[in-house]
C-alpha positions in Angstrom: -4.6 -14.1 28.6 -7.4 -12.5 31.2 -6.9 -9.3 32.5 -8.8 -6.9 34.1 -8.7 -3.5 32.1 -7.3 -0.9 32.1 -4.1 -1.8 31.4 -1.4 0.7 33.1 1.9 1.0 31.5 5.3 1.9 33.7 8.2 3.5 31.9 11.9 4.6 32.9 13.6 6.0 30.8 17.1 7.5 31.1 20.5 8.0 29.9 21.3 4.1 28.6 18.0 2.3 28.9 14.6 2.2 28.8 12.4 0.2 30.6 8.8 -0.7 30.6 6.3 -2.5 32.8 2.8 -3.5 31.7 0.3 -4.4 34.5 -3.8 -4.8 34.7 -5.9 -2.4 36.6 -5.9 -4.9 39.6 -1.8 -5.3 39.9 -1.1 -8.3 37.9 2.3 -8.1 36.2 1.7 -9.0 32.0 5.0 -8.6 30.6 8.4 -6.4 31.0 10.1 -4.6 28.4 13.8 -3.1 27.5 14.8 -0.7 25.0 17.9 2.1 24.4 18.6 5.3 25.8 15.4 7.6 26.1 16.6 10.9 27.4 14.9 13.6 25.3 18.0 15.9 25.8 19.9 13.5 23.6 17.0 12.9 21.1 13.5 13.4 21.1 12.5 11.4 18.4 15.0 8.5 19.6 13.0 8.8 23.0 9.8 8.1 21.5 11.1 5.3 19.6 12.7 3.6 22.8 9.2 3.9 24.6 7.5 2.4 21.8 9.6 -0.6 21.8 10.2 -1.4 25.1 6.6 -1.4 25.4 5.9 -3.8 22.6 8.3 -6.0 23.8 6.1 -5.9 27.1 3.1 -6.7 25.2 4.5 -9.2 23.3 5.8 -11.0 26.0 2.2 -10.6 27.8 0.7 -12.3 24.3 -1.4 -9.7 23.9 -2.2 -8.1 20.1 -1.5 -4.3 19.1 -5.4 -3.3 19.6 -4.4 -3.6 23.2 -2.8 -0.4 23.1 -5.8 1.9 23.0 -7.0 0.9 26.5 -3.4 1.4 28.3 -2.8 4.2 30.6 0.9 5.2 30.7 3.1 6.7 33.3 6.0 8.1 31.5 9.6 9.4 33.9 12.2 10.4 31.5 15.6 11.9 32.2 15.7 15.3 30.4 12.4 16.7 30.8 13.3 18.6 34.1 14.0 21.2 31.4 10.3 22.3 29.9 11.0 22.4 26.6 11.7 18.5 26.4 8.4 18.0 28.2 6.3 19.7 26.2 7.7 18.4 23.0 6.9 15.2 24.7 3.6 15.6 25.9 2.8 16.9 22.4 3.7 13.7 21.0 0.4 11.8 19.2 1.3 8.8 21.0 -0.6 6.0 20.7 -1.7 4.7 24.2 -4.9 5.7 26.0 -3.6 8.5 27.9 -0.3 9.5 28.4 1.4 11.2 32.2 4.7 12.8 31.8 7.2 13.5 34.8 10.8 13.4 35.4 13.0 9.8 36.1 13.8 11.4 39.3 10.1 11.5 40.5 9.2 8.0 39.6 12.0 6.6 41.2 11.1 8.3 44.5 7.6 7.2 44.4 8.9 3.7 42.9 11.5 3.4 46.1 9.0 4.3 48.6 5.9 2.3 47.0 4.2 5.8 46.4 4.8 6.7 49.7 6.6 10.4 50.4 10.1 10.0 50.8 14.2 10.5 49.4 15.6 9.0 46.6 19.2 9.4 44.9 19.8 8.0 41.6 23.8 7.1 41.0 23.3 5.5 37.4 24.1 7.4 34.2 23.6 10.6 35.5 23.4 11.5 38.9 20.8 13.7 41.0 18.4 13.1 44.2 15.1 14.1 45.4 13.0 14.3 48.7 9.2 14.5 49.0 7.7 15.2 51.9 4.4 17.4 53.6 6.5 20.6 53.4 7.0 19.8 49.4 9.8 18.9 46.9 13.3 19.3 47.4 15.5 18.6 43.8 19.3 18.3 43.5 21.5 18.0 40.7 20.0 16.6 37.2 21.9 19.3 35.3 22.7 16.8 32.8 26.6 15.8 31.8 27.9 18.7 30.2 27.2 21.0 33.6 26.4 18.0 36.3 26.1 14.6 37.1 28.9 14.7 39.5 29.8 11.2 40.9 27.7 9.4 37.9 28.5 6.5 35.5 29.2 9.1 32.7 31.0 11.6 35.0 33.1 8.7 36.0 34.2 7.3 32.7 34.8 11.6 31.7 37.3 11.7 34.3 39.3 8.6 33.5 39.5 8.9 29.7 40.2 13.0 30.3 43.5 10.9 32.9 44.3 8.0 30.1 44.5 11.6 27.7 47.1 13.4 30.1 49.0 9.9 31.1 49.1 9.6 26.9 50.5 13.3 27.0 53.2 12.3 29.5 51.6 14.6 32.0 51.2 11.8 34.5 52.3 8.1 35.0 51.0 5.3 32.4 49.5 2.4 34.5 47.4 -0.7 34.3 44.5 1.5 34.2 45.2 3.8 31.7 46.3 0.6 29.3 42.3 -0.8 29.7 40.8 2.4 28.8 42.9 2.1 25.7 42.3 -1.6 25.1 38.6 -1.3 26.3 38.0 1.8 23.7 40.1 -0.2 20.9 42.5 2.9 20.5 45.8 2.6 20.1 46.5 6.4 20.2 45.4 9.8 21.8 44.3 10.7 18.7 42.0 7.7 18.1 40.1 8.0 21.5 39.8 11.8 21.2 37.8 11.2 17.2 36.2 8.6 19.0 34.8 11.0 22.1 34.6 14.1 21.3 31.1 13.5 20.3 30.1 11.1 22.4 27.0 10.4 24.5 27.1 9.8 28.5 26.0 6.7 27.9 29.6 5.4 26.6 31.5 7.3 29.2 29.3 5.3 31.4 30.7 2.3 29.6 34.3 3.3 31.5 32.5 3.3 35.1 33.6 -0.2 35.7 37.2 0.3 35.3 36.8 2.9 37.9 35.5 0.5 40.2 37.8 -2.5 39.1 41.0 -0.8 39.8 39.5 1.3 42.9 39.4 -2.1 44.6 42.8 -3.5 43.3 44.2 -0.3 44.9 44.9 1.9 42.0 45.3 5.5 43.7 43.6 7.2 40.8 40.4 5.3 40.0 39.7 5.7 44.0 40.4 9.6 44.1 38.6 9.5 41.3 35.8 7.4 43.0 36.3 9.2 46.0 35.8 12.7 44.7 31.9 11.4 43.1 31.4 9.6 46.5 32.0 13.0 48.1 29.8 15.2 46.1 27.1 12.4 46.6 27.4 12.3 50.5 27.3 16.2 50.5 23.7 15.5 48.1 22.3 12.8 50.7 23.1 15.4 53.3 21.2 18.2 52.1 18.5 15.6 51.4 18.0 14.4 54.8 18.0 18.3 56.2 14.4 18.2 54.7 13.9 15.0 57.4 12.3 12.4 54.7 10.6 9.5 56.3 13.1 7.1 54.3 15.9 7.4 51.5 16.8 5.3 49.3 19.7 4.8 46.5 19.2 3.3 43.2 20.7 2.5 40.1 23.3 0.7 38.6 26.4 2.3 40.8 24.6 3.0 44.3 26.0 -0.7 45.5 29.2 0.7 44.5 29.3 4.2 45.6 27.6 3.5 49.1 30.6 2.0 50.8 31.9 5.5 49.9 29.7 7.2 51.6 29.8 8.6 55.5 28.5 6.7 58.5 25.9 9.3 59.1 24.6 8.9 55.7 24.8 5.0 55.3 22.8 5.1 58.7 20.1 6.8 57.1 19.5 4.4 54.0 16.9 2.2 53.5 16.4 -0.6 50.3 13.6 0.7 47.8 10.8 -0.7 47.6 9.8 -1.3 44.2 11.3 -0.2 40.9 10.7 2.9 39.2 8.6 1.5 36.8 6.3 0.7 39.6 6.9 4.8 40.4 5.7 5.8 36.6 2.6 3.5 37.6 1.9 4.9 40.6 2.1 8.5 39.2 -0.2 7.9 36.1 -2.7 6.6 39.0 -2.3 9.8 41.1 -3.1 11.9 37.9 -6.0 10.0 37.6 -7.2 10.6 41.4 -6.9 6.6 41.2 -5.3 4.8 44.3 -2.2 3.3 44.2 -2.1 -0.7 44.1 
């Protein structure tokens, strides 16, 4: 395959996926990649193994050997490394690309939404948290992570219905419909099961839950939408304090914003506009800032 070099390397990696874009230095797209989770909080060294594969699947699928990799330039946006810790850990890494530029998911999703451009962004995947850049600087909300955040989330979703199939199990509330597919989705047939199954468990499989939220929010079920309802609320509240910093555009992504917008206010929804490329397109057009490069 011809290509113009360098080759520039997108990643985005988060709470349930990693995924990777490989481009040459005049915009042509070689080859896309997909990996696991690669959220340092949850794993540093799993992190590094998720990049590494969902780029090799990107070079593989460009047809392009391994000695490739010591001409590509990487932009890296991982959930986690808000915190400094996890980014230094990470930019210590001996990784094996060309160079390597570290920033958070958040901030390549911005610049991915607004192709590089200043602008708002809200990510309603996983975890939950927003961002606006503009000429007066950076505004972040939220990204505290599941434990302590990620209010209205995929994760903080699926928390709040198992913690409901738990109490309905207790007798503390009504059994329904809904509380008989977390059980049958989990493969539980007791409290007990779904609490050794849990207690340990990663955001990513409460995200797994998410759906059933959204299933039975639109059959009617009155506690997936209060449950829906209260995320959609917190999230409105987040757009809000967003636009008080007057971005030229803001933009929802990931998995649940098509769901979670109809829940939003009229003031907000009037304020949305699509994104304009993905965030891998955002790590891209980071790794070229830090290189004083301009953006394709």
């Amino acid at each position: 395959m011809k290509y113009e070099e360098p080759l520039f390397l997108g990643i985005d990696g988060g709470g349930s996926k990693c995924r990777a874009l490989l481009i040459d230095a005049v915009g042509n797209v070689l080859g896309e990649g997909l990996a696991g989770a690669a959220n340092p909080l949850r794993g540093i060294e799993a992190s590094k193994q998720a990049i590494l594969e969902a780029y090799d699947k990107a070079r593989i699928e460009a047809g392009l050997d391994n000695d490739v990799t010591e001409s590509v330039i990487a932009g890296v946006g991982l959930a986690g490394v808000n915190l400094p810790h996890l980014k230094l850990a990470m930019e210590n890494w001996k990784h094996p690309f060309a160079q390597m530029h570290i920033t958070t998911d958040l901030d390549i999703a911005c610049l991915g939404a607004h192709d590089g451009e200043l602008g708002a962004v809200v990510i309603i995947g996983t975890g939950s948290c927003g961002l606006s850049k503009t000429d007066q600087g950076d505004l972040e909300i939220g990204g505290h992570g599941f434990l302590l955040g990620d209010k209205g989330s995929g994760a903080w979703f699926g928390l709040q219905l198992l913690q409901h199939a738990l109490e309905a199990s207790d007798g503390l509330t009504l059994e329904s419909q809904l509380v008989a597919d977390v059980f049958a989705q989990a493969q539980c047939d007791s409290a007990t099961e779904l609490v050794s199954k849990y207690s340990f468990a990663t955001p990513k499989f409460f995200a797994e839950y998410a759906g059933l939220v959204i299933k039975h929010a639109k059959a009617g079920d009155l506690i997936a939408q209060n449950i829906l309802s209260e995320g959609a609320n917190y999230l409105d509240q987040l757009c809000k304090k967003l636009l008080d910093t007057c971005p030229n555009r803001v933009a929802l992504i990931g998995g649940l914003s098509p769901f979670v917008e109809p829940y939003l206010s009229e003031t907000v929804r009037a304020k949305l506009s699509p994104p304009l490329k993905e965030p891998e397109w955002g790590a891209i057009a980071f790794a070229k800032n830090q290189m004083q490069l301009a953006i394709v």
